[in-house]
Every structure is written in structure tokens, then in C-alpha cells.
PQR file of N, CA, C, O and H, with PARSE charges and radii, in Angstrom:
ATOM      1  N   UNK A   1       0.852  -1.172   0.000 -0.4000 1.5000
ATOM      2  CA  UNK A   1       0.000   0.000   0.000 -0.0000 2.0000
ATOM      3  C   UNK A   1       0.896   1.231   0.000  0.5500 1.7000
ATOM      4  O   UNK A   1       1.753   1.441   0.858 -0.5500 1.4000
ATOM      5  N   UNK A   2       0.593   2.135  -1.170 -0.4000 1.5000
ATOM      6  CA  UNK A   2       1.284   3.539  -0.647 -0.0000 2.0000
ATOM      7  C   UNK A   2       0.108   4.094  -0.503  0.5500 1.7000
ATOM      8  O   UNK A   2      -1.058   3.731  -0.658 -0.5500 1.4000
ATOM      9  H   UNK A   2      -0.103   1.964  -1.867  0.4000 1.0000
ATOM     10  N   UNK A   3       0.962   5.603   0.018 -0.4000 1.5000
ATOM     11  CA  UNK A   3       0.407   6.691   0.227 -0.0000 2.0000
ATOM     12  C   UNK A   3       0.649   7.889   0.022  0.5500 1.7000
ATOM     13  O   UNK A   3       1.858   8.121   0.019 -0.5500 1.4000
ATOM     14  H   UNK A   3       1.909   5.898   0.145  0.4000 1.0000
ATOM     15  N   UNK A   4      -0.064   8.854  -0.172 -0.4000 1.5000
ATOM     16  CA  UNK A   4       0.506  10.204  -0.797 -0.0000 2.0000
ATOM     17  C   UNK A   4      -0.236  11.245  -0.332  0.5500 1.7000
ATOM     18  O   UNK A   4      -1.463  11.274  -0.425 -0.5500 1.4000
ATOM     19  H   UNK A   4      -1.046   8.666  -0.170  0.4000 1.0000
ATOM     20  N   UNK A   5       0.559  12.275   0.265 -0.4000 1.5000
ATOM     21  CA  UNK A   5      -0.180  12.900   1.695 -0.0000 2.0000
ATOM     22  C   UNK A   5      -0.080  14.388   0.841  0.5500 1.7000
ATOM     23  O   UNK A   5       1.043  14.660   0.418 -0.5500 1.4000
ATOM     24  H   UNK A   5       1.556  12.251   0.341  0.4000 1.0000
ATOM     25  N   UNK A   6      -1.267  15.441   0.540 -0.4000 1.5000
ATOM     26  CA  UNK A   6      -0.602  17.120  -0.020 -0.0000 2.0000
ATOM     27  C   UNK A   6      -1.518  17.647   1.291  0.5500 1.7000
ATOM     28  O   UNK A   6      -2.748  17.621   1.328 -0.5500 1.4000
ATOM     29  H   UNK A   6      -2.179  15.219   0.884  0.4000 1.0000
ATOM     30  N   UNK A   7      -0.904  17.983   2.027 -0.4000 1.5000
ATOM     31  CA  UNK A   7      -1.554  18.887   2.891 -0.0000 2.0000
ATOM     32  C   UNK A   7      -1.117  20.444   3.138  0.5500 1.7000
ATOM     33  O   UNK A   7      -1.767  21.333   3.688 -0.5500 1.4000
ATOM     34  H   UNK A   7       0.096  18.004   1.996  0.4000 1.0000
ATOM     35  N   UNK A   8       0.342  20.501   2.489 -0.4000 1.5000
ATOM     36  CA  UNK A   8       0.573  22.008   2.728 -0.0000 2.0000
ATOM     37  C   UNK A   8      -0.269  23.154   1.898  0.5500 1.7000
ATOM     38  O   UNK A   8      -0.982  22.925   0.922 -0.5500 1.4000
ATOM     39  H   UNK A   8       0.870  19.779   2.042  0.4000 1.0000
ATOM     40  N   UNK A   9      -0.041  24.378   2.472 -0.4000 1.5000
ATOM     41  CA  UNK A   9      -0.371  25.211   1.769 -0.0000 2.0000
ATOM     42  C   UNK A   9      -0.115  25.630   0.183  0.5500 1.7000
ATOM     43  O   UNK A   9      -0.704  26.134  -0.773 -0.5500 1.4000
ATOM     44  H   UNK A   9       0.539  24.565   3.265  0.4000 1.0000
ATOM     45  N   UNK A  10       0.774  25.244   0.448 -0.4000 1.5000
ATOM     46  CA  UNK A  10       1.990  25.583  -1.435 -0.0000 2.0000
ATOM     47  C   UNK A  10       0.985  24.644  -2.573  0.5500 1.7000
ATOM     48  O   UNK A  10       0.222  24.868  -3.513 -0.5500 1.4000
ATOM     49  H   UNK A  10       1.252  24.834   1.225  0.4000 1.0000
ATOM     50  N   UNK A  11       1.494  23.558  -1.872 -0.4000 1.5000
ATOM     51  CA  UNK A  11       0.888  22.547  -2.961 -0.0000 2.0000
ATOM     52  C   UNK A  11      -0.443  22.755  -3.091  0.5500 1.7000
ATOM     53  O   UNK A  11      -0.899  23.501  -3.957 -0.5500 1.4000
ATOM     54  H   UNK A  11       2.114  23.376  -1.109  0.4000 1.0000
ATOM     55  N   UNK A  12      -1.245  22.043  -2.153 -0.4000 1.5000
ATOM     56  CA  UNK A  12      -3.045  22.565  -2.078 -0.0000 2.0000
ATOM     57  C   UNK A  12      -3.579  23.840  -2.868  0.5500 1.7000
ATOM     58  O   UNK A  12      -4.593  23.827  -3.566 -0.5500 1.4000
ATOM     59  H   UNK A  12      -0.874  21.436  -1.450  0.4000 1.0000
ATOM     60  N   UNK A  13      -2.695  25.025  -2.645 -0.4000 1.5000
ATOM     61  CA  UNK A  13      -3.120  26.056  -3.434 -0.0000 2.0000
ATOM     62  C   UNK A  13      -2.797  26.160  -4.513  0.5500 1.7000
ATOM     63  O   UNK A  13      -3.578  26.675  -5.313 -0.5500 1.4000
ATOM     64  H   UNK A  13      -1.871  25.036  -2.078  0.4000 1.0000
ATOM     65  N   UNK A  14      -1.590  25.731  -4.904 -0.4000 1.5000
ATOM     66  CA  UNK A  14      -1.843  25.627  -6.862 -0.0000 2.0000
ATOM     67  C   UNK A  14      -2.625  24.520  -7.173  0.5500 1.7000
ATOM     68  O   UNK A  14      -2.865  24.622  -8.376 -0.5500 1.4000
ATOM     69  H   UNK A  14      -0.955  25.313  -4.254  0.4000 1.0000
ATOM     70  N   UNK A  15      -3.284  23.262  -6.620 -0.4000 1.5000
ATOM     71  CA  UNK A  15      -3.776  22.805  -7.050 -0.0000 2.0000
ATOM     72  C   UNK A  15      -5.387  23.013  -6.832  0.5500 1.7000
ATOM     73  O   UNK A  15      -6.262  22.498  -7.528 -0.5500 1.4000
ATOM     74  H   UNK A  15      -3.090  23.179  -5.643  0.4000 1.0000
ATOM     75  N   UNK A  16      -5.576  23.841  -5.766 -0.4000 1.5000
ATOM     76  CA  UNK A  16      -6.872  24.592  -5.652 -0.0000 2.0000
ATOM     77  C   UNK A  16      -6.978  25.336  -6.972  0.5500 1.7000
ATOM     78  O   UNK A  16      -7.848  25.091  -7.808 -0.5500 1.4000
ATOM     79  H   UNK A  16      -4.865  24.260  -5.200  0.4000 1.0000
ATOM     80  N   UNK A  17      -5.775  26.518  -7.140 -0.4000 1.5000
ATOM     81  CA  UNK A  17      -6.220  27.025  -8.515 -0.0000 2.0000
ATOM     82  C   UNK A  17      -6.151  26.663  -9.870  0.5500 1.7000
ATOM     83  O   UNK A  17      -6.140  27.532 -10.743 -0.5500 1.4000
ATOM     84  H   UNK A  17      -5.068  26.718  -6.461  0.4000 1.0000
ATOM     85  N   UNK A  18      -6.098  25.287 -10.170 -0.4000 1.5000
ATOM     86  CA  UNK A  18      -5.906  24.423 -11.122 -0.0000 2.0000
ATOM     87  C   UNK A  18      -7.027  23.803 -11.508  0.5500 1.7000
ATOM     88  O   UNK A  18      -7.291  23.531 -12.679 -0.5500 1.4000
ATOM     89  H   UNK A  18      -6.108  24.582  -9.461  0.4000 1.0000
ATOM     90  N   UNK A  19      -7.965  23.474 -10.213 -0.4000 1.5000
ATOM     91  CA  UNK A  19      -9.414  22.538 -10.262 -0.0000 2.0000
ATOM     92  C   UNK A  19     -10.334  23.812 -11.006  0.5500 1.7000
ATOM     93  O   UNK A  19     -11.063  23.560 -11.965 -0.5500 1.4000
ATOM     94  H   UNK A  19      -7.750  23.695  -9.261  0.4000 1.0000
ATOM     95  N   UNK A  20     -10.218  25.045 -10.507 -0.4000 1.5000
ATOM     96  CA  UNK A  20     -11.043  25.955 -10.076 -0.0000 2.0000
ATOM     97  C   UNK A  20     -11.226  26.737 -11.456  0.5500 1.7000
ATOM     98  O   UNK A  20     -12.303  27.187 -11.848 -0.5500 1.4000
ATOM     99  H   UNK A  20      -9.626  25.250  -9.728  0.4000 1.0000
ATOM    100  N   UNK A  21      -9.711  26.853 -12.300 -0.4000 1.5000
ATOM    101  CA  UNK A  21      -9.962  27.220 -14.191 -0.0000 2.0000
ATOM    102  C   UNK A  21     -10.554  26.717 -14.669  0.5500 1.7000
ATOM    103  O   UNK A  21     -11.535  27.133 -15.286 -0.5500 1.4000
ATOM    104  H   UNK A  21      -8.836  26.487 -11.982  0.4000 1.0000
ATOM    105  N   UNK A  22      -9.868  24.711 -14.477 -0.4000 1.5000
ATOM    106  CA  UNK A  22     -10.523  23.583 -15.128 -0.0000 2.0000
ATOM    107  C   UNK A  22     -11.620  23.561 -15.255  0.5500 1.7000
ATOM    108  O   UNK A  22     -12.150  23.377 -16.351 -0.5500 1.4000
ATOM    109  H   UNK A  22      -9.072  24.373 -13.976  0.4000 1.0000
ATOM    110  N   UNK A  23     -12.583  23.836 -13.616 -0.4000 1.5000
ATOM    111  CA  UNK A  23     -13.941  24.206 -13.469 -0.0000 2.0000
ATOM    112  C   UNK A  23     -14.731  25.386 -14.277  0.5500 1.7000
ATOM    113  O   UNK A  23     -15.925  25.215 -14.518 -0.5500 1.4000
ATOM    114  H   UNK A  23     -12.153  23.985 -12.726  0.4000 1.0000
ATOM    115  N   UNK A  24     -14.261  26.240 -14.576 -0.4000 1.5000
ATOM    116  CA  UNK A  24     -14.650  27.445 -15.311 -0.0000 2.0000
ATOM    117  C   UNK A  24     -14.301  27.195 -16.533  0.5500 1.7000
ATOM    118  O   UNK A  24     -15.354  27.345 -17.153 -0.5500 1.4000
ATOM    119  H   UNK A  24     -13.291  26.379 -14.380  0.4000 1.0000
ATOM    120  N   UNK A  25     -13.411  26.878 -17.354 -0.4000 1.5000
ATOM    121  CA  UNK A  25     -13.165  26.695 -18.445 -0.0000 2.0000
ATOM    122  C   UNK A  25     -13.925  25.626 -19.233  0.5500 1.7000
ATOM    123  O   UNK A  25     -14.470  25.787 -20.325 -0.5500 1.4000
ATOM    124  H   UNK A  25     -12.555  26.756 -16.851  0.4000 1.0000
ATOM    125  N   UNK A  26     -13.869  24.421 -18.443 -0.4000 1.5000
ATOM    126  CA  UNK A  26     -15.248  23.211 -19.100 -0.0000 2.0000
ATOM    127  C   UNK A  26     -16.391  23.341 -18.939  0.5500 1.7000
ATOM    128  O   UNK A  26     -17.258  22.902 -19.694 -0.5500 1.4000
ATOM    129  H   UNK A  26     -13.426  24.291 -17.556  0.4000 1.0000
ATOM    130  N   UNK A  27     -16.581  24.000 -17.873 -0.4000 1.5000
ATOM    131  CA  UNK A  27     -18.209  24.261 -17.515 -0.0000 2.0000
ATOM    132  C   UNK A  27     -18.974  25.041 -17.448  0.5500 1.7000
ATOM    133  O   UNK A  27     -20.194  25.152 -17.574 -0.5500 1.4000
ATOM    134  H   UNK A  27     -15.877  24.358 -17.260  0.4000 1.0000
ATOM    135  N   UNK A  28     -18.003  25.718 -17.191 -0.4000 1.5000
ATOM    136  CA  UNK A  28     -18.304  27.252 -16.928 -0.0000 2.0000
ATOM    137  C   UNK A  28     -19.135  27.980 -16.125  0.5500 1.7000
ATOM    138  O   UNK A  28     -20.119  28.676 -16.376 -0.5500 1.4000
ATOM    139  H   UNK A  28     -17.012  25.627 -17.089  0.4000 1.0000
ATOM    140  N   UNK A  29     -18.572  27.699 -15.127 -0.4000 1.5000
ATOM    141  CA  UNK A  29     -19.275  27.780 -13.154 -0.0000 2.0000
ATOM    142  C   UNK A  29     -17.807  28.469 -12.834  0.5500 1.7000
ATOM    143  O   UNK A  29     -16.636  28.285 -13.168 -0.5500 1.4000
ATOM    144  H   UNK A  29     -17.773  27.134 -14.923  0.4000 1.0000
ATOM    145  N   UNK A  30     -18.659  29.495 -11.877 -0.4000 1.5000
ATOM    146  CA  UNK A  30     -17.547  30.546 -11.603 -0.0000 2.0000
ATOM    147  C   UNK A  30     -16.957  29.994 -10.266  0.5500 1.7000
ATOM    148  O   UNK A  30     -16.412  31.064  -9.992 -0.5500 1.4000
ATOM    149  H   UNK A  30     -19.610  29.644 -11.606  0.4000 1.0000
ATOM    150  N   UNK A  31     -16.603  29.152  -9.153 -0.4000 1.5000
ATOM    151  CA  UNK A  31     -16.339  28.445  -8.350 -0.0000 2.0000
ATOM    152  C   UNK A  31     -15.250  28.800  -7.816  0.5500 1.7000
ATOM    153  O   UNK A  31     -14.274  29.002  -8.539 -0.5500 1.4000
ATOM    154  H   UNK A  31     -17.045  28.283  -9.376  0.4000 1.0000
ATOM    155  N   UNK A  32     -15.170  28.958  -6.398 -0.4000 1.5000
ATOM    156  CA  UNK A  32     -13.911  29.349  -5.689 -0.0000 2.0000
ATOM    157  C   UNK A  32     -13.750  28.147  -4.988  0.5500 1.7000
ATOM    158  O   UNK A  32     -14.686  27.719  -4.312 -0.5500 1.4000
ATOM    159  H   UNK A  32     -15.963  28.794  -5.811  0.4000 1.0000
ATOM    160  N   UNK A  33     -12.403  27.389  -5.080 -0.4000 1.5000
ATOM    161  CA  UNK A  33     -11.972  26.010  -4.596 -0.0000 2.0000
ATOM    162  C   UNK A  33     -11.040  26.247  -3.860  0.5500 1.7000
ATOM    163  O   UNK A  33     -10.157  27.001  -4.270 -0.5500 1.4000
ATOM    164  H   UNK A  33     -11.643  27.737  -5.629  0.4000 1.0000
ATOM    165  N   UNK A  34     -10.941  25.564  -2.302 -0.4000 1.5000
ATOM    166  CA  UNK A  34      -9.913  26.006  -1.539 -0.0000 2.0000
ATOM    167  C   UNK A  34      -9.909  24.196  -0.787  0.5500 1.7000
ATOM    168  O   UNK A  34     -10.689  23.819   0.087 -0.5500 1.4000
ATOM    169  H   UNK A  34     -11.658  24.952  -1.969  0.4000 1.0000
ATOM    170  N   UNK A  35      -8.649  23.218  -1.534 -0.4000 1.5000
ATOM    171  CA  UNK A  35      -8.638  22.302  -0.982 -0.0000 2.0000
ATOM    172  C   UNK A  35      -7.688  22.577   0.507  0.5500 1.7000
ATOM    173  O   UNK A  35      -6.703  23.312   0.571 -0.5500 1.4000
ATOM    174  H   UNK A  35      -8.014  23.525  -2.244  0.4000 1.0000
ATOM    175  N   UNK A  36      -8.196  21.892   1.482 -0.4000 1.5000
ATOM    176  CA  UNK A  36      -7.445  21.444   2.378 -0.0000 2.0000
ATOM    177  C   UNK A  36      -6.386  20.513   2.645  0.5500 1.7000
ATOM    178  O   UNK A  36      -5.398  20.801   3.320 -0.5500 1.4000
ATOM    179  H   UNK A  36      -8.996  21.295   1.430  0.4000 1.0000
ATOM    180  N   UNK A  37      -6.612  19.294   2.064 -0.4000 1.5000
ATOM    181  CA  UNK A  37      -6.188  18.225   2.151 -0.0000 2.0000
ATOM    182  C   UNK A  37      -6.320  16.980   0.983  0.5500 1.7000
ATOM    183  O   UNK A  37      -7.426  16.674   0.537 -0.5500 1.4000
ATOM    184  H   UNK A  37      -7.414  19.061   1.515  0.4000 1.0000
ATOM    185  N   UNK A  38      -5.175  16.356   0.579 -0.4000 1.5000
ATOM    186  CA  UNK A  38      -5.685  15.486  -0.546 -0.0000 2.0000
ATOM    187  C   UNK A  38      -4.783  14.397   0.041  0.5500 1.7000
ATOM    188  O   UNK A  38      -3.855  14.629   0.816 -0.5500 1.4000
ATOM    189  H   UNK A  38      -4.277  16.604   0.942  0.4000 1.0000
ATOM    190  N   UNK A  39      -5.136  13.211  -0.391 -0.4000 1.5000
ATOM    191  CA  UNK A  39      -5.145  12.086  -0.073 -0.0000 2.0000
ATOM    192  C   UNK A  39      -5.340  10.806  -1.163  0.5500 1.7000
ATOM    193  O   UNK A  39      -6.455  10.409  -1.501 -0.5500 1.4000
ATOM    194  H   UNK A  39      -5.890  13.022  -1.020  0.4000 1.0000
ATOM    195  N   UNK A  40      -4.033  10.209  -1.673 -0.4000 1.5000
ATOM    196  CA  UNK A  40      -3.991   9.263  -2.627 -0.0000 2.0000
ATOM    197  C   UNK A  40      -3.082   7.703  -2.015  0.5500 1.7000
ATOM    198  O   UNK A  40      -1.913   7.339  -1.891 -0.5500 1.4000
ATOM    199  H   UNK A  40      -3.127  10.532  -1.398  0.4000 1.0000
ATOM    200  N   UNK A  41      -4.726   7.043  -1.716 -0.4000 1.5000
ATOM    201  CA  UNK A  41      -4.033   5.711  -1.432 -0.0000 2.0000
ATOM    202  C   UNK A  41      -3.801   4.741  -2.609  0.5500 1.7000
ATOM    203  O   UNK A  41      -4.736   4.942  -3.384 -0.5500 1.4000
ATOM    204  H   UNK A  41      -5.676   7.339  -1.817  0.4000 1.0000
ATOM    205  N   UNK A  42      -2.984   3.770  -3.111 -0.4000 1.5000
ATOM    206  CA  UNK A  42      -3.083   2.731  -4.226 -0.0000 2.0000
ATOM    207  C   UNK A  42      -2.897   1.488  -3.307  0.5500 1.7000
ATOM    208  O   UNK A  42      -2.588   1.753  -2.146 -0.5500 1.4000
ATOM    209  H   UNK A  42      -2.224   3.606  -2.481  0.4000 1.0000
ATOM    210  N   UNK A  43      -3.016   0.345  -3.595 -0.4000 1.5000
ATOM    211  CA  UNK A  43      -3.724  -1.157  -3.014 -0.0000 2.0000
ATOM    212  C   UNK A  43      -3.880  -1.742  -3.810  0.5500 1.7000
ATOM    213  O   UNK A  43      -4.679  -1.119  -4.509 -0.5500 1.4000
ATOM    214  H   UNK A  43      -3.267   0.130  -4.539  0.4000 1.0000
ATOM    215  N   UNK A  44      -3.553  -2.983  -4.446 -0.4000 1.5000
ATOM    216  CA  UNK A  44      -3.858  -4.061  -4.641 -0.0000 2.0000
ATOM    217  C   UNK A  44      -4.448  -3.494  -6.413  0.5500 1.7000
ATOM    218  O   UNK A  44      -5.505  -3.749  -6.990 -0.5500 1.4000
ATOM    219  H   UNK A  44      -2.904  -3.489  -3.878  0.4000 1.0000
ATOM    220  N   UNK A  45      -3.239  -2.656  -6.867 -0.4000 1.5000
ATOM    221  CA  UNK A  45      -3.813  -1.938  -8.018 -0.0000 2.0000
ATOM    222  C   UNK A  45      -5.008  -0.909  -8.514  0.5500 1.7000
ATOM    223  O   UNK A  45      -5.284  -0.763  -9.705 -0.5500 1.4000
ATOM    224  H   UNK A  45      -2.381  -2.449  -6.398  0.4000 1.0000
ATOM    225  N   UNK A  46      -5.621  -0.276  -7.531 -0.4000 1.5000
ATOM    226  CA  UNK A  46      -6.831   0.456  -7.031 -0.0000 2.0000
ATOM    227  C   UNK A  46      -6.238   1.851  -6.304  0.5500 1.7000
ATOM    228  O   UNK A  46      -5.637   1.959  -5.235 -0.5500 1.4000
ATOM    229  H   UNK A  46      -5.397  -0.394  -6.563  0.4000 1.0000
ATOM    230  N   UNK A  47      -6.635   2.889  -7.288 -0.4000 1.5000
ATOM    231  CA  UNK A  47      -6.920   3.787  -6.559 -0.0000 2.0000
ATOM    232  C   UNK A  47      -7.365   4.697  -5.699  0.5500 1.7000
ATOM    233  O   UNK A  47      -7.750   5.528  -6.521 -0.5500 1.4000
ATOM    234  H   UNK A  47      -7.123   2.802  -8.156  0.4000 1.0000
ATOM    235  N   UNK A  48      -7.693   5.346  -4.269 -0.4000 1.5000
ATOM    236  CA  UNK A  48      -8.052   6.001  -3.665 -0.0000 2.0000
ATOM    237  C   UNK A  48      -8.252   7.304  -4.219  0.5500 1.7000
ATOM    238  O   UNK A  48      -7.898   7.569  -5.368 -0.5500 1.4000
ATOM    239  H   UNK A  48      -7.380   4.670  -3.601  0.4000 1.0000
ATOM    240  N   UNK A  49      -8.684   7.954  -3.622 -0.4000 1.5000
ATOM    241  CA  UNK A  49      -8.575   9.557  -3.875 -0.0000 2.0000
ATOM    242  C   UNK A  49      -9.688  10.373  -2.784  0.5500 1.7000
ATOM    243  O   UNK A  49     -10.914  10.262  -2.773 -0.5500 1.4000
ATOM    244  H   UNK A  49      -8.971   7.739  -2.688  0.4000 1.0000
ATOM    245  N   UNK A  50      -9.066  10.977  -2.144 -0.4000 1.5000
ATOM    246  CA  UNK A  50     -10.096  11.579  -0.378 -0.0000 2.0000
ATOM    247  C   UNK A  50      -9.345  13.095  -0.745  0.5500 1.7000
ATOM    248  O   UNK A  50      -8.139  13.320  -0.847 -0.5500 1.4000
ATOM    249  H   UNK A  50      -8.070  11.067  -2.153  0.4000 1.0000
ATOM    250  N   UNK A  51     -10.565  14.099  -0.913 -0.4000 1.5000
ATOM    251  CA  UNK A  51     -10.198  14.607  -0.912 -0.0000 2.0000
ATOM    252  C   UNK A  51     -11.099  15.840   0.034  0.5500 1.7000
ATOM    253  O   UNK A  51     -12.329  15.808   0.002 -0.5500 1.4000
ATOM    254  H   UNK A  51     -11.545  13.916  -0.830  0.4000 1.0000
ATOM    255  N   UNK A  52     -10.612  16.546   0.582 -0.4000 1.5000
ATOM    256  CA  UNK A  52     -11.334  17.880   1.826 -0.0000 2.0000
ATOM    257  C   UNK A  52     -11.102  19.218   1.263  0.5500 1.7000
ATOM    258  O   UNK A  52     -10.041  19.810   1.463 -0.5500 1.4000
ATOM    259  H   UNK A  52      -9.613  16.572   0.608  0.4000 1.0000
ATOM    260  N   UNK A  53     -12.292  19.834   0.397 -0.4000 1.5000
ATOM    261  CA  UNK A  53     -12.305  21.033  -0.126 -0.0000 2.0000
ATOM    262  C   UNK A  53     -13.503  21.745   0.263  0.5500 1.7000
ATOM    263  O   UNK A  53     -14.586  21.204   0.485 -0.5500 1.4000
ATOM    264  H   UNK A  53     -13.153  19.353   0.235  0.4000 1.0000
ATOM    265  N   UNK A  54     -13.202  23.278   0.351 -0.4000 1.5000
ATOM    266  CA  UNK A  54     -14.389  24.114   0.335 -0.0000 2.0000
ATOM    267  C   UNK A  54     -14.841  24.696  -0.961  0.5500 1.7000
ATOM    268  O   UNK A  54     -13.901  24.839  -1.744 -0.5500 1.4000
ATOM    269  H   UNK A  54     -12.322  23.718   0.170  0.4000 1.0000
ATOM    270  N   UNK A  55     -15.667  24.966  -1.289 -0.4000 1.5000
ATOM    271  CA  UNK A  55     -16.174  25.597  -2.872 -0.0000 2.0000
ATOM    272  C   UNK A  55     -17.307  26.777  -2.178  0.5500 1.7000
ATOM    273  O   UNK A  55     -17.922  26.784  -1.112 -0.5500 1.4000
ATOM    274  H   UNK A  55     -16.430  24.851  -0.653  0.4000 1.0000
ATOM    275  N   UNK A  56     -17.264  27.473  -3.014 -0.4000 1.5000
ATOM    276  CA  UNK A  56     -17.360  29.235  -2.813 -0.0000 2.0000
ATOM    277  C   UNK A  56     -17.974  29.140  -4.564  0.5500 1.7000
ATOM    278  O   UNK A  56     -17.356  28.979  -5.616 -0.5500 1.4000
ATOM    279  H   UNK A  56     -16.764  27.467  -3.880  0.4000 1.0000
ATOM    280  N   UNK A  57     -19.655  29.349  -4.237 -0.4000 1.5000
ATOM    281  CA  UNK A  57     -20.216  29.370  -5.576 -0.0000 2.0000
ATOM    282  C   UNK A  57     -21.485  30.217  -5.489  0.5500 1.7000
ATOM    283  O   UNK A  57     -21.901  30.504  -4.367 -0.5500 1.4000
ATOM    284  H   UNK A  57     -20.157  29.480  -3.382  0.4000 1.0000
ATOM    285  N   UNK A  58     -22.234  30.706  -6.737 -0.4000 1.5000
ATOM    286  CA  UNK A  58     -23.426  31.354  -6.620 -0.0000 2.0000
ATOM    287  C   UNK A  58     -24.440  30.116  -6.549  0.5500 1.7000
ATOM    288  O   UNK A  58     -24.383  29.022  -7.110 -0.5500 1.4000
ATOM    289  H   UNK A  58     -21.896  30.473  -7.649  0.4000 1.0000
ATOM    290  N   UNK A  59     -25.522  30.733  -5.544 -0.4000 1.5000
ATOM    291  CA  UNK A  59     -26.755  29.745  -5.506 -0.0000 2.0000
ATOM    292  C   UNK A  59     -26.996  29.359  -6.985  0.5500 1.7000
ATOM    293  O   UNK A  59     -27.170  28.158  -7.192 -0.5500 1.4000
ATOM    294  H   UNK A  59     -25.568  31.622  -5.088  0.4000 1.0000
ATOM    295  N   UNK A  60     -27.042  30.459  -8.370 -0.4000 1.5000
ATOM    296  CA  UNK A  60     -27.462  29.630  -9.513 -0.0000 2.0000
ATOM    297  C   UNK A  60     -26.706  29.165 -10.054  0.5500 1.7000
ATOM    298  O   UNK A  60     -27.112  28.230 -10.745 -0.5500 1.4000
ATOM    299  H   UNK A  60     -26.901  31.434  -8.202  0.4000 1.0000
ATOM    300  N   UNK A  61     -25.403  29.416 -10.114 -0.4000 1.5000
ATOM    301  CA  UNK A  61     -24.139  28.136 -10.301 -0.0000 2.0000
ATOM    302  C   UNK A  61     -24.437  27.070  -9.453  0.5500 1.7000
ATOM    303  O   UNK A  61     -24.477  26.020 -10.093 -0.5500 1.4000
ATOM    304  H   UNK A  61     -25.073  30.176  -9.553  0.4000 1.0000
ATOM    305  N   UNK A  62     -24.623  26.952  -8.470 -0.4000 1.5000
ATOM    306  CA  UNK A  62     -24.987  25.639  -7.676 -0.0000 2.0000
ATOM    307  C   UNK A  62     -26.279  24.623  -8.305  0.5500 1.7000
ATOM    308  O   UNK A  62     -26.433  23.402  -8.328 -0.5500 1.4000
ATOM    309  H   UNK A  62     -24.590  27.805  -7.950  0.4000 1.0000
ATOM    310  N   UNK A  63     -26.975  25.601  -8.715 -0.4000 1.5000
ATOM    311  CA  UNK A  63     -28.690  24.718  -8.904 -0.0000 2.0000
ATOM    312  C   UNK A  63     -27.808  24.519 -10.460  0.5500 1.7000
ATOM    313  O   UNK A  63     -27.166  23.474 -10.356 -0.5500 1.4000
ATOM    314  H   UNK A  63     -26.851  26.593  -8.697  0.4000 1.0000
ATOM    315  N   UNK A  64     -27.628  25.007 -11.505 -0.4000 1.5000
ATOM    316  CA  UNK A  64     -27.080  24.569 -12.146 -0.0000 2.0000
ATOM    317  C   UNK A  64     -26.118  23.093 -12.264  0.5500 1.7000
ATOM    318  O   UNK A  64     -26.220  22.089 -12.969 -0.5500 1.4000
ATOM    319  H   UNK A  64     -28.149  25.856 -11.590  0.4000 1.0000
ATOM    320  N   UNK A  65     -25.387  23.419 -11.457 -0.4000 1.5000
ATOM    321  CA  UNK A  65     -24.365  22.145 -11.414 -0.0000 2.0000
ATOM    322  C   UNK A  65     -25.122  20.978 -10.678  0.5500 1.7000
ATOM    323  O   UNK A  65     -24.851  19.806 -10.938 -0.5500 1.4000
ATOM    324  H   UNK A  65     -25.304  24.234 -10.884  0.4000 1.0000
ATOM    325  N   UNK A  66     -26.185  21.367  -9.647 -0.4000 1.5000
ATOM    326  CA  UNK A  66     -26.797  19.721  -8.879 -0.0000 2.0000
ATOM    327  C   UNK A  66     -27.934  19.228  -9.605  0.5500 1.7000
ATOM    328  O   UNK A  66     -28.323  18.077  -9.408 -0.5500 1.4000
ATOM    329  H   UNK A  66     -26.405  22.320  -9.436  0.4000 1.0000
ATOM    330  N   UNK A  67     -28.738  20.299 -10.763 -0.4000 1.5000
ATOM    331  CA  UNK A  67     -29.999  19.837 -11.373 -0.0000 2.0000
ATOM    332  C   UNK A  67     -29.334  19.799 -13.438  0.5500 1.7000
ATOM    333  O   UNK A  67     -30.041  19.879 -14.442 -0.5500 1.4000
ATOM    334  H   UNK A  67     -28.422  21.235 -10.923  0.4000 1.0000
ATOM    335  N   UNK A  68     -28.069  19.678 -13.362 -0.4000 1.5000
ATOM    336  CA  UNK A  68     -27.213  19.504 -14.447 -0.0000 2.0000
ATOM    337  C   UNK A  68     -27.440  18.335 -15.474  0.5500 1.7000
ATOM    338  O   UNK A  68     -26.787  17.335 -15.173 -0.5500 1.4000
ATOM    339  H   UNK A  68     -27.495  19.613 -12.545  0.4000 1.0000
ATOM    340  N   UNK A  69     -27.998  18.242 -16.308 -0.4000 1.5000
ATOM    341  CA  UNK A  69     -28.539  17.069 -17.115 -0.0000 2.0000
ATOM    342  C   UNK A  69     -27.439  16.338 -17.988  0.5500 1.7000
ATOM    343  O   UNK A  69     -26.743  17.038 -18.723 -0.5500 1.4000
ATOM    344  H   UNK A  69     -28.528  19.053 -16.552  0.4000 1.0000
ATOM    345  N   UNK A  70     -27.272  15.170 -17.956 -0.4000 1.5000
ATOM    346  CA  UNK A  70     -26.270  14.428 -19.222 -0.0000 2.0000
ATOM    347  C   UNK A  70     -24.821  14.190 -18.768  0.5500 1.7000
ATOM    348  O   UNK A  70     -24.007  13.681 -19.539 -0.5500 1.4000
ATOM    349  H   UNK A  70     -27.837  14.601 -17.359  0.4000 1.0000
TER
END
């Protein structure tokens, strides 16, 4: 089993602002992403992935993205 721990600030935040273009650029939801913590276990050829983020969005970006069809 490994493991792969990003909990600092450095890392988390470029990869906060990495999710957060990706997010705007494919979808186009204006979304403020502020991960905390990421977490990548592998096992027995299987990936994990735990991840602890806050998102910072408009109520109609939200109803958008949870009532999102296809």
C-alpha cells in the first residue's frame, strides 16, 4: 500500500487554482476552490482519492451544477 499525503499550503493552493480554471473553463461555473487536504491511497492496483475542499459558488451556479442534465 502507498500513500501520498498534499496537505501544505503551497501545494493545495496551486492545485486549488488548477481545479477551479478547469472548473470554469469546461463548464463554466464561476467556483472558488480552496482544498485542504488530498489524499492518494493505491492497493492491490486500485486507486483512492479523499479529498477535503471548500467551494465558494453562486446559488445559480450551484442549482445549475446539482440539477445539471447528461
Amino acid at each position: 500500500m502507498d500513500i501520498m499525503k498534499f496537505d501544505s499550503a503551497f501545494s493545495t493552493g496551486i492545485i486549488s487554482k488548477l481545479f477551479g480554471r478547469t472548473i470554469r473553463k469546461k463548464l463554466g461555473y464561476d467556483i472558488d476552490i480552496s482544498i485542504n487536504n488530498i489524499v492518494v491511497t493505491t492497493n492491490d492496483g486500485r486507486v483512492k482519492v479523499h479529498l477535503d475542499l471548500d467551494a465558494d459558488m453562486s446559488q445559480e451556479d450551484f442549482k445549475k451544477l446539482i440539477f445539471k442534465k447528461g
